[in-house]
C-alpha positions as CSV (number, residue, x, y, z in Angstrom):
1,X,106.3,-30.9,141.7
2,X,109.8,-29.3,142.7
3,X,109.3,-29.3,146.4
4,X,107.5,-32.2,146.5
5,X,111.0,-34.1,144.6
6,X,113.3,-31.9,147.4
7,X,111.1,-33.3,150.0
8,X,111.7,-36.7,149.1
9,X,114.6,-36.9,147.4
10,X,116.6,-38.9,149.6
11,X,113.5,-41.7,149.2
12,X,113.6,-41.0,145.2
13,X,117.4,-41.9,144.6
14,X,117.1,-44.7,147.9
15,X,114.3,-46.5,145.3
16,X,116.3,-45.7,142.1
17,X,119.3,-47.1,143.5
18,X,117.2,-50.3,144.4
19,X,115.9,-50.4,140.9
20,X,118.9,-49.8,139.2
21,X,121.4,-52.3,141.2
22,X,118.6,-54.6,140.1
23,X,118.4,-54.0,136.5
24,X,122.6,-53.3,136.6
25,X,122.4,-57.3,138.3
26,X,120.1,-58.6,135.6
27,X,122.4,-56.9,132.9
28,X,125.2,-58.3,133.8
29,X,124.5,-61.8,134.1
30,X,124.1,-61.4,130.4
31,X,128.2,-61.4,129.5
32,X,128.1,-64.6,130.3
33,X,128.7,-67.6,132.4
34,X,131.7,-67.7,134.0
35,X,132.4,-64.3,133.7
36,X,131.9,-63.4,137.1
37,X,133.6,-64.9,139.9
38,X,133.0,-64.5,143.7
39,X,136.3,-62.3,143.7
40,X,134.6,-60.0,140.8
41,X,131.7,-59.8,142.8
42,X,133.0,-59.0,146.0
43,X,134.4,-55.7,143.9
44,X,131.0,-55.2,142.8
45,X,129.4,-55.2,146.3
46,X,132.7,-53.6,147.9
47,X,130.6,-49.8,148.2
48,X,127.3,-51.1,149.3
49,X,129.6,-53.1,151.8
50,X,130.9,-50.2,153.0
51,X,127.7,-48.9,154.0
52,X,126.4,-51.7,155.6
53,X,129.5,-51.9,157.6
54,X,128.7,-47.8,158.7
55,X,125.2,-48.3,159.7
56,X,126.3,-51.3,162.0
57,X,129.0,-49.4,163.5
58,X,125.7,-46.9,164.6
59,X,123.8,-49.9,165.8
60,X,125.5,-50.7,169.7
61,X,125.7,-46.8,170.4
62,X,122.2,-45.9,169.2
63,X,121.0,-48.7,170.8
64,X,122.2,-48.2,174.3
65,X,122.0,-44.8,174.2
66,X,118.3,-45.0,173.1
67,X,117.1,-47.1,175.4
68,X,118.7,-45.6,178.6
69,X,117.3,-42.3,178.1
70,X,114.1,-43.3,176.8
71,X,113.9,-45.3,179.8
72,X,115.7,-42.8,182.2
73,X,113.6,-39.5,181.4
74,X,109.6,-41.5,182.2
75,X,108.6,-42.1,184.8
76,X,109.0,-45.9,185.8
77,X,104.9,-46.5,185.5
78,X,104.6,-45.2,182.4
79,X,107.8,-47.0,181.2
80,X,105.6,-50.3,182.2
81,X,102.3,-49.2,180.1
82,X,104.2,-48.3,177.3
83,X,106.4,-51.6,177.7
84,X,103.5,-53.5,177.5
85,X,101.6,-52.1,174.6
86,X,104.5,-52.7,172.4
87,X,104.9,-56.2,173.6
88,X,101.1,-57.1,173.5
89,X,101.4,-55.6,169.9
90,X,104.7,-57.6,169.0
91,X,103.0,-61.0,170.4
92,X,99.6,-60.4,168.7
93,X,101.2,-59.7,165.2
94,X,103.3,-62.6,165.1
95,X,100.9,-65.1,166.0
96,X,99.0,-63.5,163.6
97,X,101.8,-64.3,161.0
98,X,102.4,-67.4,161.5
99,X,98.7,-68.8,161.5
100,X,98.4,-66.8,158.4
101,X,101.6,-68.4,156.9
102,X,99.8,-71.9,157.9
103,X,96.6,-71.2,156.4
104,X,98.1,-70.4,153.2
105,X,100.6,-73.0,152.8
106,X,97.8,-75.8,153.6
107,X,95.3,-74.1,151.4
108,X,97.7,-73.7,148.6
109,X,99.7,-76.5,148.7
110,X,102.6,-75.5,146.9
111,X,104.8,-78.7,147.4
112,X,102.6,-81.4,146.5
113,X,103.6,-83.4,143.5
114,X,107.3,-82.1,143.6
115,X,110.3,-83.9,143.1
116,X,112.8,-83.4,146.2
117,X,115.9,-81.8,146.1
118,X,119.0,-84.3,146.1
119,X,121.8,-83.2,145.0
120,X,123.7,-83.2,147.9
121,X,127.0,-81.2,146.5
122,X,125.2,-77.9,147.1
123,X,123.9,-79.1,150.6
124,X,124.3,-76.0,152.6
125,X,126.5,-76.2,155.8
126,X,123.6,-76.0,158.8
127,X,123.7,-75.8,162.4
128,X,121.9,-78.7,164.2
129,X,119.8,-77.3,167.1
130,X,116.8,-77.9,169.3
131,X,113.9,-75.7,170.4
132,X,114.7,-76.2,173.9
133,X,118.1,-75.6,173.1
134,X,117.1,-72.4,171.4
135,X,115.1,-70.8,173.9
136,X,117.5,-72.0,176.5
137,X,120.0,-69.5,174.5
138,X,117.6,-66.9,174.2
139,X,117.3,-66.5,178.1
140,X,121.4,-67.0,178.7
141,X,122.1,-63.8,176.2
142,X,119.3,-62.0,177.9
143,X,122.1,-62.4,180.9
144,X,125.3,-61.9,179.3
145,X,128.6,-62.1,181.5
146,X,130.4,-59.6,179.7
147,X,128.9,-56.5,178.3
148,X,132.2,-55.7,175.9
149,X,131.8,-59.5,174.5
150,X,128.0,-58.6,174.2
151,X,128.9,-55.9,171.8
152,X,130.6,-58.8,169.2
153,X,129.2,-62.1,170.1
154,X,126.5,-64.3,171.9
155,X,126.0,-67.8,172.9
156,X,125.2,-70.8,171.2
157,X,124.5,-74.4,172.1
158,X,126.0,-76.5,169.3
159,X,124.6,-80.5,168.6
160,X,127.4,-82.7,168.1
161,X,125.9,-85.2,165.7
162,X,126.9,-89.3,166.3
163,X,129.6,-90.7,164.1
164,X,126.6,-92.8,161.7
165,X,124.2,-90.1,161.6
166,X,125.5,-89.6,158.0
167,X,124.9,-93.0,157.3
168,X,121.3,-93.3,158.2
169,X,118.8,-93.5,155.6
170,X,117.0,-90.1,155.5
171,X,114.4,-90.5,153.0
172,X,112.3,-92.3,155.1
173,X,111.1,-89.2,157.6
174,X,112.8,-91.0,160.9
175,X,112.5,-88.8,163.9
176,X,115.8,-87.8,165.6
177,X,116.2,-87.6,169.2
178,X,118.8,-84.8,169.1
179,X,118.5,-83.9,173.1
180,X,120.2,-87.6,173.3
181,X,123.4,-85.3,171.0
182,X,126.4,-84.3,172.8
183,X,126.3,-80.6,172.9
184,X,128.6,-77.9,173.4
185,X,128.5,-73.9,174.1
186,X,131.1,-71.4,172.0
187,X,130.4,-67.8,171.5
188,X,128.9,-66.7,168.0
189,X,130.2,-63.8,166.0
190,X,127.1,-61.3,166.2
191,X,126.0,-58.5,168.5
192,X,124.1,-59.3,171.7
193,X,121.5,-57.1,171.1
194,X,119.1,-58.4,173.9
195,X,121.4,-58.0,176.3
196,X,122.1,-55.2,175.3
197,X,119.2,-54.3,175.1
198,X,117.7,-56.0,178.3
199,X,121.1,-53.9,180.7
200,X,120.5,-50.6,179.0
201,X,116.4,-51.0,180.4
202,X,118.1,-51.6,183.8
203,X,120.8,-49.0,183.7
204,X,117.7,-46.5,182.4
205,X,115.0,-47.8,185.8
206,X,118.2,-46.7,188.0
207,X,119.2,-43.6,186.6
208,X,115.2,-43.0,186.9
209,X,114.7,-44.3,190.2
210,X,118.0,-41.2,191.4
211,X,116.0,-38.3,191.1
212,X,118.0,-35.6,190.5
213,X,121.3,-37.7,190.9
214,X,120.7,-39.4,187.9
215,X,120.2,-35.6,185.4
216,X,123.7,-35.5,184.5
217,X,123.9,-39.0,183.4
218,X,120.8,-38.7,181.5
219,X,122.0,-35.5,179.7
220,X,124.8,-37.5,178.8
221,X,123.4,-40.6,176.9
222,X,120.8,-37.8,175.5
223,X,123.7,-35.8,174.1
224,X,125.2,-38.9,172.9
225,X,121.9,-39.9,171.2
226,X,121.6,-36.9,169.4
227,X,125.6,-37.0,168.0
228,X,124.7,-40.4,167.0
229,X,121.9,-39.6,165.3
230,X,123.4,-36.5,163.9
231,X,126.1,-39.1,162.1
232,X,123.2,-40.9,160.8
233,X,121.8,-38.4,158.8
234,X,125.4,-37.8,157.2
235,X,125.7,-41.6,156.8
236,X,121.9,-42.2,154.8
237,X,122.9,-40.0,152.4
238,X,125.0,-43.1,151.0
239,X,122.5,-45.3,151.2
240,X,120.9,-45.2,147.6
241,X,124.7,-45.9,146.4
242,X,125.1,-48.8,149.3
243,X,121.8,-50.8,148.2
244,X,122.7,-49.8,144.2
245,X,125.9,-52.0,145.1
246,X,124.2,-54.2,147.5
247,X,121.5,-55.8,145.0
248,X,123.3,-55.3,142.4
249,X,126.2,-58.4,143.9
250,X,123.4,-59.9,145.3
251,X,121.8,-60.7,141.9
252,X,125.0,-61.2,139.9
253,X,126.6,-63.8,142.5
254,X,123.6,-66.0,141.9
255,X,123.8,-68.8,139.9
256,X,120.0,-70.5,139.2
257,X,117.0,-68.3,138.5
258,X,115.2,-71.2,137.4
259,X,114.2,-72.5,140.4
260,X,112.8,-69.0,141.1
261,X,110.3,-69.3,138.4
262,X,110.3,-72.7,137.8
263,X,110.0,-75.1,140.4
264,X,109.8,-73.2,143.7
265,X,107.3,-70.8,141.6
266,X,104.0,-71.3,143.5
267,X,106.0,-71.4,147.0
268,X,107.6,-68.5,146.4
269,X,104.3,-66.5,145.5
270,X,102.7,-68.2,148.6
271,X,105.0,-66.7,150.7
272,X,105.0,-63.2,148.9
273,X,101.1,-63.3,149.5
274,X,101.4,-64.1,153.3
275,X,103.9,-61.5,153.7
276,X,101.5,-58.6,152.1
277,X,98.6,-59.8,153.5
278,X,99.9,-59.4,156.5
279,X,101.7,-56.4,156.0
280,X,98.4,-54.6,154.5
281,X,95.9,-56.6,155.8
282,X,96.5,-58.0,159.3
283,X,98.8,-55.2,160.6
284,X,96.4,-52.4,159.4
285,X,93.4,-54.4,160.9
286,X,95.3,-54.2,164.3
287,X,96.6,-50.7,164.2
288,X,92.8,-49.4,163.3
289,X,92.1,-51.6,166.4
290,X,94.1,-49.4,168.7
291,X,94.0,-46.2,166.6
292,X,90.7,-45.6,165.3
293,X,92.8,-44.9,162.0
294,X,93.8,-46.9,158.6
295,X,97.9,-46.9,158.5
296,X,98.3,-46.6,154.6
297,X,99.4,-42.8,154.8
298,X,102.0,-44.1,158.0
299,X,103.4,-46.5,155.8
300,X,103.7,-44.4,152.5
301,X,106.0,-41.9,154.9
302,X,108.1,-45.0,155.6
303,X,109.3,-45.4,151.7
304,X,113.2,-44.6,153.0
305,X,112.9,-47.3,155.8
306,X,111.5,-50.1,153.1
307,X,113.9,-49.3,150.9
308,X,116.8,-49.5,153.0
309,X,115.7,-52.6,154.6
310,X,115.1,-54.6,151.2
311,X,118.6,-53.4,150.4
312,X,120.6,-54.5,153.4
313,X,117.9,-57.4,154.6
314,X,118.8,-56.3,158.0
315,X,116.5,-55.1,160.6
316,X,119.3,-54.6,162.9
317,X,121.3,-52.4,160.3
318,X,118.3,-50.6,158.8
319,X,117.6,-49.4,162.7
320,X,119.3,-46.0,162.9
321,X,117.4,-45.2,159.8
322,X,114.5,-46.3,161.0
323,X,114.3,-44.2,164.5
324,X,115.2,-41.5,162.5
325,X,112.4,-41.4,160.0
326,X,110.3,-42.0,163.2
327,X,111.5,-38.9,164.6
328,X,110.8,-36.7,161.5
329,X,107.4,-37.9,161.7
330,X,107.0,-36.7,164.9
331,X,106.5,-39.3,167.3
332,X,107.6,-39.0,170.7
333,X,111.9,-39.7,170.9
334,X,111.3,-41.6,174.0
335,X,108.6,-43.9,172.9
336,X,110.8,-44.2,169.9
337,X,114.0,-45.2,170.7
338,X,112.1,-47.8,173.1
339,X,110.0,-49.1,171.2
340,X,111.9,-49.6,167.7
341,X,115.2,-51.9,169.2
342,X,113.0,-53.9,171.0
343,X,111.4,-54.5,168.1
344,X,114.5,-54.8,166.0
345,X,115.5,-57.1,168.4
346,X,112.5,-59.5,168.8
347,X,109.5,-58.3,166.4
348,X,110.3,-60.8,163.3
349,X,106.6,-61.3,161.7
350,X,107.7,-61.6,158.2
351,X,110.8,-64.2,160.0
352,X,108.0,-66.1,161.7
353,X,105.7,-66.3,158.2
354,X,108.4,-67.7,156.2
355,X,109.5,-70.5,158.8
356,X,106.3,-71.8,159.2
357,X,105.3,-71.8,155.4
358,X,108.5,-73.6,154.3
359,X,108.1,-76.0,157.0
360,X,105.1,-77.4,155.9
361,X,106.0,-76.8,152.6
362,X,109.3,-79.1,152.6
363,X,107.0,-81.7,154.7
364,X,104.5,-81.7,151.5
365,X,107.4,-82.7,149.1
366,X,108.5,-85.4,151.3
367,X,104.8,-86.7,151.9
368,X,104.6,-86.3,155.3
369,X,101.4,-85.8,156.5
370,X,100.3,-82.6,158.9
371,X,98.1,-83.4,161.3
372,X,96.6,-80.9,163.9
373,X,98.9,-81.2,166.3
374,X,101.9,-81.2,164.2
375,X,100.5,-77.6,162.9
376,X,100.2,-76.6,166.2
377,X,103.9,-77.5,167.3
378,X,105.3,-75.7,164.0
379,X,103.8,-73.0,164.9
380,X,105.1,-73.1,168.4
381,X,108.4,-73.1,166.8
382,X,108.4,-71.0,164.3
383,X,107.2,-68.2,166.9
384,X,109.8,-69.3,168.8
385,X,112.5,-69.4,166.2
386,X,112.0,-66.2,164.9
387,X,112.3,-64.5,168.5
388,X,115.7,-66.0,168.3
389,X,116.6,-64.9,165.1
390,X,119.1,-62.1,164.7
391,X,118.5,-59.0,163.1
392,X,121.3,-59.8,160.2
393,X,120.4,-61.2,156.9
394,X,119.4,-64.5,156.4
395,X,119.3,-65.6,159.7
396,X,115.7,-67.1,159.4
397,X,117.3,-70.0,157.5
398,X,119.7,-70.9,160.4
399,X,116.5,-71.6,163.4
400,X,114.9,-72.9,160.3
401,X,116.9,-75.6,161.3
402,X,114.7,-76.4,164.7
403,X,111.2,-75.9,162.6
404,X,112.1,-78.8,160.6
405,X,113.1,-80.8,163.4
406,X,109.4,-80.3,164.6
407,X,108.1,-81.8,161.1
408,X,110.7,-84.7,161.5
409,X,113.0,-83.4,159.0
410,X,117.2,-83.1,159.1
411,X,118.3,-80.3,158.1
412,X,119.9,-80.9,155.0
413,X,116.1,-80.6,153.4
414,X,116.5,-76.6,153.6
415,X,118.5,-77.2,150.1
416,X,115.0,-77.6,148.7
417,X,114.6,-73.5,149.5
418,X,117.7,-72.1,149.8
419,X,117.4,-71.0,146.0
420,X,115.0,-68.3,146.3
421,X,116.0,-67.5,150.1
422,X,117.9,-64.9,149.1
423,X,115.0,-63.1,147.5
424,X,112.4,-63.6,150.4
425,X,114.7,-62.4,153.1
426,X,114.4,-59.5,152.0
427,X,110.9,-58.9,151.5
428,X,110.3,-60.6,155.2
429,X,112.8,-58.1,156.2
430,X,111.2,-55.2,154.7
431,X,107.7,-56.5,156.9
432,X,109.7,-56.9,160.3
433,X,110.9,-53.7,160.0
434,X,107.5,-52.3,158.4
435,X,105.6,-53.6,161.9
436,X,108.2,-52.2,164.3
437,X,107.0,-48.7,163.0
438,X,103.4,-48.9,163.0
439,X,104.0,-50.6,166.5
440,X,106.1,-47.6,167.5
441,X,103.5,-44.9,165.9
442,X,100.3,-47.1,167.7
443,X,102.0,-46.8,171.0
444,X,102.9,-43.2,170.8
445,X,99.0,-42.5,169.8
446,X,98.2,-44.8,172.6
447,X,100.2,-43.3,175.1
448,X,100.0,-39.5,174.3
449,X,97.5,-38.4,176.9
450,X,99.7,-40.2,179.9
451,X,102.8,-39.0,178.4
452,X,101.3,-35.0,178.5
453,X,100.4,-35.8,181.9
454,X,103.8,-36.6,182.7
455,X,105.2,-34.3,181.0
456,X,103.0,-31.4,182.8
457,X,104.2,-33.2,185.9
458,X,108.0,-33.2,185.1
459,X,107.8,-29.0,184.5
460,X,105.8,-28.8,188.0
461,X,108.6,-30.9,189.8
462,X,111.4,-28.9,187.4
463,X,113.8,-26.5,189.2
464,X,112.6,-22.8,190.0
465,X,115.5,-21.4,188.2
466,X,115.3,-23.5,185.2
467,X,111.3,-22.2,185.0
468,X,112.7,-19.0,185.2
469,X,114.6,-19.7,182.1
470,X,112.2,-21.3,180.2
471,X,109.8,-18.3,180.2
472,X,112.6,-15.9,178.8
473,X,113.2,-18.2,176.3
474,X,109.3,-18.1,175.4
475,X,109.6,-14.4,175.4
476,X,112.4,-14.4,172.7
């Protein structure tokens, strides 16, 4: 019983702290209303702040650094099979999600015979957008112009909306033409991690394609890999203090919990049961698929991962922690720190799920009927939006924006949600980040008879003298 606590003990106090920040929330929203105000609050969450603000500072670093010598040190064909695999994995799970998500929310029909939401003093400030618009973005930050302002910010096309668009009746489910808007680009305040992403690949295929030019410049990014991961580990130790803090805020600074268990009741439990279906049923379907194997004893040795990325409700952020846990388990670091920030980066299952459930379900309280090929465009979209989300929290609810647009819906009708958002961002979080590591640990088992061969190969082609080496160091 001892060693098994030492073993895990960072995961023990990572789940305590999760349980307690909840229980510490809860407690204190019994002083009293009024009792806490947003300043109070941002005391509370001031230490889980912090942290959050440490493991993003990790994120740009890791990422390149990750990615350049994962990419640098295969060989360029194997780079292309093990490419593959993880996007044919990423694609299959979230269409997967998302018919799931529709499935259920037709089945179920969680909004039928409620009242809509129209108090329109709490309506939440959204972004109009467009799919086309969206995916149009997703392609320019693939291509960014500056890599520095890729670090801090990506484009956005903005919808200017006309000067009576306030005044039109809204009830009445009247479909917009929004690519008629006036539009504008500006620059958003959030990492670029696709282009990041998409010029470290690059930079790795050319350090690969110079032979033994390119060695020192590999070394490099893998020496600055391992500092950064060194940091890491001194940084997770603060995580079971940074999500005590984070949930903790999180609960206190809202207001309503009776719409949690109350009126949005049935569609929050349909979307809980899409997520874990999925997450236990769909994604271990899949990885038995391509493994042979059931994932349950994977997942049970990611318990550090879930709980960090239920506490921060970043994928982005929970990252570092996440490549490392992968690492202990022993997968290969190359396949790794490939696989995981593309995944980070596009892989949003539980992102995709969500969308496509509260779609429909906001449609259902309006009355709007689905028909098949309204079903089939939502779930277009909702694929589509949640390749375009980031990997920051709650950033499902800003392309939710474009979903509803599919239904026929302005966006003001996310204020019938936005209650229990909060609450489900985290648990979809928790399932993006849950499939990027069984899609990391599938391709490494997939690609561990190539990867020997090219390692065998890579010793054959190694220099004499370095052989020589080698062996004494066996001796020893």
């Amino acid at each position: 019983m001892a060693g098994f606590v030492k073993r895990n003990l960072l995961t023990i106090l990572t789940v305590v702290g999760v349980v307690g920040g909840a229980a510490l929330g809860a407690l204190l929203r019994q002083t009293g209303p009024g009792q806490w105000d947003k300043r109070s609050v941002m005391y509370l969450a001031f230490p889980g702040e912090i942290f959050l603000r440490m493991l993003k500072c990790l994120i740009i670093p890791l990422l390149v650094t990750s990615v350049v010598t994962a990419i640098g040190s295969l060989d360029l064909s194997l780079s292309k099979k093990i490419a593959f695999r993880a996007i044919a994995y990423y694609s299959a799970t979230t269409i997967c999600a998302v018919i799931l998500g529709i499935i259920l929310v037709t089945t179920i029909r969680p909004g039928v015979g409620l009242r809509p939401y129209d108090d329109d003093s709490t309506e939440p400030k959204m972004r109009h957008v467009t799919t086309q618009d969206t995916l149009l973005d997703l392609v320019r930050n693939v291509f960014p112009p500056n890599l520095v302002a890729a670090c801090i910010s990506q484009t956005q096309t903005n919808l200017i909306p006309p000067a009576d668009y306030s005044k039109i009746s809204e009830d009445n489910g009247t479909k917009y033409d929004k690519s008629k808007w006036r539009f504008d680009q500006s620059e958003e305040n959030t990492t670029n991690v696709l282009g990041l992403v998409t010029f470290s690949i690059v930079l790795g295929i050319a350090i690969g394609k110079l032979g033994s030019k390119g060695k020192p410049l590999i070394d490099f990014f893998d020496v600055l890999s391992e500092a950064i991961m060194l940091i890491t580990s001194w940084v997770i130790w603060l995580s079971p203090l940074g999500v005590f803090f984070l949930v903790a805020a999180k609960i206190l600074e809202e207001k309503d919990f009776v719409d949690l268990i109350g009126r949005l009741g049935l569609y929050f439990a349909t979307v809980l049961l899409g997520l874990f279906i999925h997450g236990f049923g769909t994604l271990s379907v899949i990885y038995f698929i391509g493994t042979r194997t059931l994932p349950f004893k994977v997942i049970g040795q990611l318990s550090q991962v879930i709980a960090t990325a239920f506490g921060t409700a970043s994928s982005s952020a929970t990252m570092p922690i996440t490549i490392r846990t992968m690492d202990e388990m022993g997968l290969d670091p190359r396949i790794t720190r490939f696989v995981i920030p593309i995944g980070a980066t596009i892989n949003m299952d539980g992102t995709a799920l969500y969308e496509a459930v509260a779609a429909i379900f906001i449609a259902q309280i309006r009355g709007i009927e689905m028909s098949f090929g309204r079903l089939v465009a939502v779930s277009v979209t909702a694929t589509a939006a949640s390749v375009g989300a980031a990997g920051i929290p709650q950033a499902g609810l800003v392309t939710m924006v474009m979903v509803l647009d599919t239904v026929g819906l302005p966006s003001k009708e996310v204020i019938n949600i936005i209650a229990v958002d909060w609450l489900l961002d985290r648990f979809r979080t928790t399932i993006n980040v849950m499939c990027d590591c069984l899609g990391a640990r599938l391709v490494d088992l997939m690609s561990v008879d190539e990867v020997q061969r090219f390692n065998e190969q890579d010793k054959l082609n190694a220099d004499p003298h370095e052989l020589v080496e080698i062996t004494k160091d066996s001796r020893i």
